[in-house]
N, C-alpha and C positions, 0 to 999 in steps of 0.2 A: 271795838277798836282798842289798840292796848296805849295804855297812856301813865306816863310816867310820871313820878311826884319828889321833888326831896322833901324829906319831911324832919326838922331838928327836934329833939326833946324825945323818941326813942332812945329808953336805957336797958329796958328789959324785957322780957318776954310778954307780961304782962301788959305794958307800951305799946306791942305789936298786935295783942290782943285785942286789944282797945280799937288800934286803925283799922285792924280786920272788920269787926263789928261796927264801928262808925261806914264804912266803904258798904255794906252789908244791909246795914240797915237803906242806904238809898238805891241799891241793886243787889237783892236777894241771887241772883245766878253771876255774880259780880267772881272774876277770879283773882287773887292778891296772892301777891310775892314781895317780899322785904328782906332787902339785904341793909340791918341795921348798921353793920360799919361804915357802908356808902353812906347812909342817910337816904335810902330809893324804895320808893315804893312801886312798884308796877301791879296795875289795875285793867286787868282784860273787862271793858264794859262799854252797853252802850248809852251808857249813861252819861251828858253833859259833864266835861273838866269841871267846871267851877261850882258845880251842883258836889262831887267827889270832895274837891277842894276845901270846902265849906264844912264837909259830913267830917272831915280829917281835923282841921281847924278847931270845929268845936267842942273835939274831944282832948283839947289843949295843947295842939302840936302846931308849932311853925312849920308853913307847907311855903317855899319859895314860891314867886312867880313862875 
């Protein structure tokens, strides 16, 4: 299911690197898309929102409700 995230504290490429691998590590066939100017992340997975939420989070990123 695809499911969308704002996520503040992307600056860089590296930033995005980081959510990809956080998103990654709880769904390995996980597909991520980041348009860092929105502040969006879209996540094709079937993996639970706040399980993602959390993977995003604790790589130091504010993830909105």
């Amino acid at each position: 299911m695809n499911q969308t995230f704002t996520v503040s504290g992307m600056t860089c490429g590296h930033c995005e690197k980081a959510v990809i691998r956080a998103v990654k590590q709880v769904d390995p066939q996980a597909e991520v898309k980041i348009d860092r100017s929105l502040n969006k992340v879209e996540v094709e997975s079937t993996q639970a929102r706040e399980l993602l939420s959390k993977a995003i989070a604790e790589e130091g990123y504010e993830v909105a409700a």
